[in-house]
N, C-alpha and C positions, 0 to 999 in steps of 0.2 A: 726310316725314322724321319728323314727332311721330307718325305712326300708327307707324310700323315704332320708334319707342323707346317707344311707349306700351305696344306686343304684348311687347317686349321684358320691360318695367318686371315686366307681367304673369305672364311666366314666370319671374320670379325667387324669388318667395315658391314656387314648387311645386319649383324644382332645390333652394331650400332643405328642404325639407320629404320630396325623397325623398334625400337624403345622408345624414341617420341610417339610414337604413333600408337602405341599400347597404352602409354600414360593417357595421351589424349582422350584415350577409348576409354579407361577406367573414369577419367573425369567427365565426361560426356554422360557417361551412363550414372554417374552419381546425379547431376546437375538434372536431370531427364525425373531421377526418380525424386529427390526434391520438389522439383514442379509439379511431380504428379501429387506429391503430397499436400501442397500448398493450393493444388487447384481442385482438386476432389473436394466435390461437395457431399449433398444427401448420401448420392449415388457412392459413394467410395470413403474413402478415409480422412480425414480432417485433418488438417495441420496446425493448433493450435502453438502459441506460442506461451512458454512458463518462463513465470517471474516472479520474483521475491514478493512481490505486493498480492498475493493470493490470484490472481489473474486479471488483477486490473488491466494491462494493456490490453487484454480479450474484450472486455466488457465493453458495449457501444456507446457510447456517449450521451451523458445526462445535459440537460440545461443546469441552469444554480438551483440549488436547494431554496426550497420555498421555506422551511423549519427557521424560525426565528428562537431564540430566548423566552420572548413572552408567550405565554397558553393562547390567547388568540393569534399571534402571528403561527401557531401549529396548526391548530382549528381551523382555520386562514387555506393552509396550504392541503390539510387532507380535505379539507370540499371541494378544491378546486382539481385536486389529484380523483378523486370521487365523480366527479363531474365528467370527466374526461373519460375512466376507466368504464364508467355507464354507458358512453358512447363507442366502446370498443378500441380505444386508445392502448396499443398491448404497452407501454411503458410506463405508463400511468397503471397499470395493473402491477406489473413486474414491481413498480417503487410502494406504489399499496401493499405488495407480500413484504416488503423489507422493511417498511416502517412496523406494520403491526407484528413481525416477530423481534421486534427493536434491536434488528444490529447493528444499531448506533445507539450510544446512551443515552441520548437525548429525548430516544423516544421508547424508553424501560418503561414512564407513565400510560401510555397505551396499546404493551405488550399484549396481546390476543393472540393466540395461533392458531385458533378458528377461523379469525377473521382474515389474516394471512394467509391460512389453507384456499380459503375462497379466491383471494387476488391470483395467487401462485396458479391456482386449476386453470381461474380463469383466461389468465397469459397464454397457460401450454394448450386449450382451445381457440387460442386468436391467431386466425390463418395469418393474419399479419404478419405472426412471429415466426414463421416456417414458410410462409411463397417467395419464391425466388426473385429476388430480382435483376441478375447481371448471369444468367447461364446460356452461353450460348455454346452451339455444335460447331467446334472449331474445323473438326475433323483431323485425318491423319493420328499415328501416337495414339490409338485405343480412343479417339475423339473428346479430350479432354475438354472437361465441360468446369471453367474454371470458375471462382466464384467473387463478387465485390467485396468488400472490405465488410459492408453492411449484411451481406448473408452469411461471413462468419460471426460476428459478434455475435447475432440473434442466436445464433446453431450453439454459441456458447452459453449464451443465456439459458437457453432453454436446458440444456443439458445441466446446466447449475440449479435449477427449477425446480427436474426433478426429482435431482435428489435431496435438494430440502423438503418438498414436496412431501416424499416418502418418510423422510423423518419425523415430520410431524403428524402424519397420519397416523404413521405409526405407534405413538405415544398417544393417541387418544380411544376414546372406548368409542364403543357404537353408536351407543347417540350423538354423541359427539360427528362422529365423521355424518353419519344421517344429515347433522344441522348443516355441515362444508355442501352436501351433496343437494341439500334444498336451497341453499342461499344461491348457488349457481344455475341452478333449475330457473329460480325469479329470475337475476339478472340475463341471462340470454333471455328469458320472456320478455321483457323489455325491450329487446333492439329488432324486434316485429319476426319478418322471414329471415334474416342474417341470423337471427339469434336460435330460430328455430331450427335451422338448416345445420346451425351448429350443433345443438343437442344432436339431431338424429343420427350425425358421426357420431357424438358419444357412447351413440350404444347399436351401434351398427359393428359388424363383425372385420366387414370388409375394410375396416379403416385402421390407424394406428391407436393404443390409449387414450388420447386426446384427440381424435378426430384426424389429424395428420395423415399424410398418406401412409401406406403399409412400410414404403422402402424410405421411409424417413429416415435417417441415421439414429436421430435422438428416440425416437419412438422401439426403434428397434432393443437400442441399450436398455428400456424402461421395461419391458420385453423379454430381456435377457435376452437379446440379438437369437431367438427361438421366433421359427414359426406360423408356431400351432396358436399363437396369442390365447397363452394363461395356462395352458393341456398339463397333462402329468409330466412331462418332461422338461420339463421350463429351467434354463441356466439357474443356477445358484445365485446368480448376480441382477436376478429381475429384482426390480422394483416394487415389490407384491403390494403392499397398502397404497400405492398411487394407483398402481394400472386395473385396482379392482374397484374404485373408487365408484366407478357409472359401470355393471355389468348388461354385457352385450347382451340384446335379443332383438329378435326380426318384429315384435307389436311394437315395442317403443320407439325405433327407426321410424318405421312406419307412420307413427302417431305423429310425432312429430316431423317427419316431413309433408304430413299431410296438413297441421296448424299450419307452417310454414306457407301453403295452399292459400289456406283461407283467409291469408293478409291480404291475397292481391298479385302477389309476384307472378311475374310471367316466367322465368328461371326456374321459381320453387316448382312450376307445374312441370316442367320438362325433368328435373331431377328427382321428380314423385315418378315419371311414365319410370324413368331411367332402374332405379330404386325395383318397381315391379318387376322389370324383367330380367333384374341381375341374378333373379333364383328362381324356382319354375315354385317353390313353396310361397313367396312371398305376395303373389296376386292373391291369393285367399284370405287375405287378412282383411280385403277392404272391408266390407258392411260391417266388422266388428270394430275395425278400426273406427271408420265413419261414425259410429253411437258412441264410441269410446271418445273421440274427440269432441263430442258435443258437451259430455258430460266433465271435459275436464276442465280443471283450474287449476292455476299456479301456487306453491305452495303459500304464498305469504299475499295480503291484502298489499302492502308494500313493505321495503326494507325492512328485517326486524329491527323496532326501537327499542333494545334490550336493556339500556341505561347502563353501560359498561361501567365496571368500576373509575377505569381512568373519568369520566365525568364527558368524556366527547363523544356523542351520542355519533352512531353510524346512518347518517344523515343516505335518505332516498334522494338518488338525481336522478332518476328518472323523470320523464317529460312527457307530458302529452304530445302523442306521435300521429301525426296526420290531420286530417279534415273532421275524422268523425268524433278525434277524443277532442280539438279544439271544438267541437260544435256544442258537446256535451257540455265541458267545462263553462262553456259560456251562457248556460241553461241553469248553471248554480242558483243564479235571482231568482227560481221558479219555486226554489225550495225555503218554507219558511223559517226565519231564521232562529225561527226557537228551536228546532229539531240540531243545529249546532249549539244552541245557548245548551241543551242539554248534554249533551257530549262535553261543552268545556266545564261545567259544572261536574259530573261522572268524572274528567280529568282531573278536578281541582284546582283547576285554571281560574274557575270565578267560583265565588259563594254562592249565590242565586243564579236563577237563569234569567240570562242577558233574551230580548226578544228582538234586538237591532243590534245592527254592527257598533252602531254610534255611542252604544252602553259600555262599548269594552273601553277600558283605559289603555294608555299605553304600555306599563307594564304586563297590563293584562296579555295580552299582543304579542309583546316580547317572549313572557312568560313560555304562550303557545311556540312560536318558534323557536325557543332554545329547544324543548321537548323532540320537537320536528328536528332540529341540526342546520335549520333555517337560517340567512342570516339575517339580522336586526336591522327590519325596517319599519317596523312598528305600524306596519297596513299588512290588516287581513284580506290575503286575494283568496280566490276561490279554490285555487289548489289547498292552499292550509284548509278552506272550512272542510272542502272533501275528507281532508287528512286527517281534520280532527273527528267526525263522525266514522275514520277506519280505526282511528287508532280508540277510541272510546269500544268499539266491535271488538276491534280482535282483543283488546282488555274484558270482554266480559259483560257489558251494558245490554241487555235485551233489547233498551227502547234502540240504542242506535245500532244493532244488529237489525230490528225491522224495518228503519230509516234507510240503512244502507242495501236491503233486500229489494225496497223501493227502487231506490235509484238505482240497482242496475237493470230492474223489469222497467223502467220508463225512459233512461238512458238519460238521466238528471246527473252533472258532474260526471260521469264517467258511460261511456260507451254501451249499449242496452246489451245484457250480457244472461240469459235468462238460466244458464248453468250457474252462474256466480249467486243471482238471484234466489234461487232455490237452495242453495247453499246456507244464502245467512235466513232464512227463511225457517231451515228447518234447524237452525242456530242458535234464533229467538224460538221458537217452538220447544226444544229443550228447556227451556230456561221456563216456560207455563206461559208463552206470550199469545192471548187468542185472538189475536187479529192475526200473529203469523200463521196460527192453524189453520184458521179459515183461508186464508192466503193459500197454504198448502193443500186443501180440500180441492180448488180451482184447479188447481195445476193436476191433481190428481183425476179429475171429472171430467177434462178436458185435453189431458197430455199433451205437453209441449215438447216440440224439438227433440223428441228422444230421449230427454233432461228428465224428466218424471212418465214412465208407462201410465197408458190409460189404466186407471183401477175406482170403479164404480165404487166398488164396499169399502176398499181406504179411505175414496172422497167422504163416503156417508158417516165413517166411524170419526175422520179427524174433524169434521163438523159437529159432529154432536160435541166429540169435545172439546172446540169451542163455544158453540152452545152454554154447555156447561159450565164454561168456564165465565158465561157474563157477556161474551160480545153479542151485540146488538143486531147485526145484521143477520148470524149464524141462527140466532135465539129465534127470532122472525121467520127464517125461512123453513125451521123446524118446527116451529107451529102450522105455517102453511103442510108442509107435509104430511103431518099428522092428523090434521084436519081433512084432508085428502083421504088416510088411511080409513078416518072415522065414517064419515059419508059412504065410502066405498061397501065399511062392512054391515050398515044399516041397510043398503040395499039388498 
């Protein structure tokens, strides 16, 4: 009995002596798996911090609210938020989703969730909001790849995104989302190859919902961390109305990485070869692509001016980008200025048609710019006359639907664009405009760019009905031919 409490006594100094050392071990290995939580980024698990304030400490830091009290100091702060978002500014998008679903009350007068949806899309497509900036291979410890302060906020953001995102899709019918999924189609067409290279993630397969990489964290949850991206087996917890939003296929990738192309980019061309050989299917698509991209156009002339109930029009910032749209724009004086006096007449801007700039008052001016979302400088530059001959277009005007068909066959104000041209061509054509017909006879008789097939018998039938219809030149050259015909059958 002493030997067995003597062995006892014995091992008590060593159970003492290894319990530091076990505690140590338990908090080592807590302290380890913390870090790993705190330093996982994309690649692994997130460490987010919760707080009573909905997750403000998460959320990355705004400058001051531009929103004043008065309707122009609001007006004031969404163009200059607009302005910024047009250039791909992801938090200037991110605060566009938040004002226009007004989670603040201040801004319930220009609640849209439309137009929301569009900011919010456009955020979760701005690589901005997902590249990394502080990851580096530490190594050792499963090579913990930790992350700055600034790549979690964004990972939170985003993830806040989208599932507002999804909510409001969710609530709206199909034209509706149609209209989120066109206005975002414009805006990346505006920021040249960036903008384009974005779309063809959108519906490329290889990538996450919003163009993100595959092993995104946040893309994975939208997802339902599945993936087959969207298959029959998809988590219960995907995100279904965001991540169906742009559906995947290998022509529209294509398409537009091939736009992307034709800006210029030297990058776009190496991610077009790249694109080709990521699938042994995907090289076939070229020559149908190639006539497919000739004949495309962006869904909108520019920003819809939809005249929102709140009364603050969703003002276009985009810009003429480059050499060749400043060249054009500066060609505006080639155009005489009755063909905008008629367009601000068609607008209701002026009573008669003004035939010089010097006609219009300065209301008058105004007038056009509130319209536009302009601000009040009471001088029309050539972007508004541009604007006013698109927006008199896509309102319905025949005369400035052939105006504007013009200018983009001669590259007058905007860039010579012979897809877009045939476009409002066969726009006024609808509407019985026979100068556009005859217009369309040419393109037909002669086939341009892929844009319109050669078609002899089309040429001759939409000429006659012009002819028909009074224009002069068509009227003239159908007498010539018929006179041809007549001679021919005397002999």
């Amino acid at each position: 009995m002493r030997d067995r409490d003597g062995f006892d006594d014995d091992r008590a100094p060593a159970r003492r002596r290894r319990a530091p050392i076990a505690v140590a071990a338990v908090i080592g290995a807590v302290a380890i798996a913390t870090l790993t939580l705190a330093s996982c980024g994309d690649r692994g698990l997130q460490f987010w911090r919760q707080d009573a304030g909905g997750g403000a400490a998460n959320a990355c830091p705004r400058p001051a609210a531009f929103t004043g009290a008065e309707f122009n100091a609001q007006e004031t702060s969404l163009r200059a938020l607009r302005r910024a978002a047009f250039r791909g500014d992801f938090f200037a998008q991110l605060e566009l989703g938040s004002r226009y679903a007004a989670l603040k009350a201040t801004d319930k007068n220009i609640e849209d969730p439309i137009e929301s949806s569009v900011w919010l899309a456009l955020a979760l497509a701005n690589d901005e909001g997902y590249a990394p900036i502080n990851r580096v291979d530490r190594g050792g410890f499963g090579a913990w790849r930790p992350l700055s302060r600034y790549d979690d906020c964004r990972a939170w953001e985003r993830h806040n995104v989208y599932q507002r995102l999804n909510r409001q899709l969710s609530q709206m019918t199909r034209t509706e989302q149609e209209a989120v999924r066109d206005r975002v189609i414009y805006v990346l067409s505006t920021q040249d190859a960036k903008g384009y290279r974005a779309l063809a993630r959108l519906h490329d397969s290889l990538y996450g919902p919003f163009g993100e990489p595959q092993d995104n964290r946040e893309g994975r949850e939208a997802w339902g961390n599945d993936r087959n991206n969207g298959g029959p087996d998809r988590d219960a917890r995907a995100l279904h109305a965001a991540t169906t939003l742009f559906q995947r296929n290998d022509v529209d990738a294509y398409l537009y990485n091939y736009l992307a192309v034709q800006t210029g980019d030297v990058g776009a061309y190496v991610l077009l070869k790249d694109f080709e050989r990521s699938s042994p299917s995907r090289g076939r698509y070229a020559a149908f692509v190639e006539a497919k991209a000739r004949q495309w156009v962006p869904p909108f002339e520019f920003y819809p001016n939809t005249a929102p109930a709140s009364g603050v029009p969703f003002s276009d910032e985009s810009r003429p980008r480059g050499d060749a749209y400043e060249y054009a724009l500066s060609r505006m004086s080639e155009l005489p200025f009755v063909h905008v006096g008629r367009a601000l007449r068609y607008l209701g801007v002026t009573e008669t048609v003004p035939t010089r700039p010097e006609a219009l008052s300065k209301r008058q001016i105004e007038t056009l710019e509130a319209m536009l979302g302009h601000p009040m400088e009471s001088r029309l530059s050539y972007l508004e006359r541009v604007r006013a001959v698109q927006l008199a277009a896509v309102n319905g005007s025949s005369e400035a639907q052939l105006v504007l068909a013009v200018m983009y066959a001669e590259g007058i104000g905007v860039p010579t664009d012979y897809a877009r041209a045939f476009h409002w061509f066969e726009e006024a054509a609808r509407q019985g405009s026979p100068e556009a017909k005859f217009a369309m006879s040419t393109y037909f008789a002669l086939g341009v760019s892929g844009v319109a097939d050669q078609d002899k018998a089309a040429a001759v039938a939409v000429r006659i009905d012009s002819a028909l219809a009074g224009f002069g030149p068509s009227a003239s050259r159908l007498q010539a031919v018929l006179a041809q015909v007549s001679r021919s059958q005397r002999r």
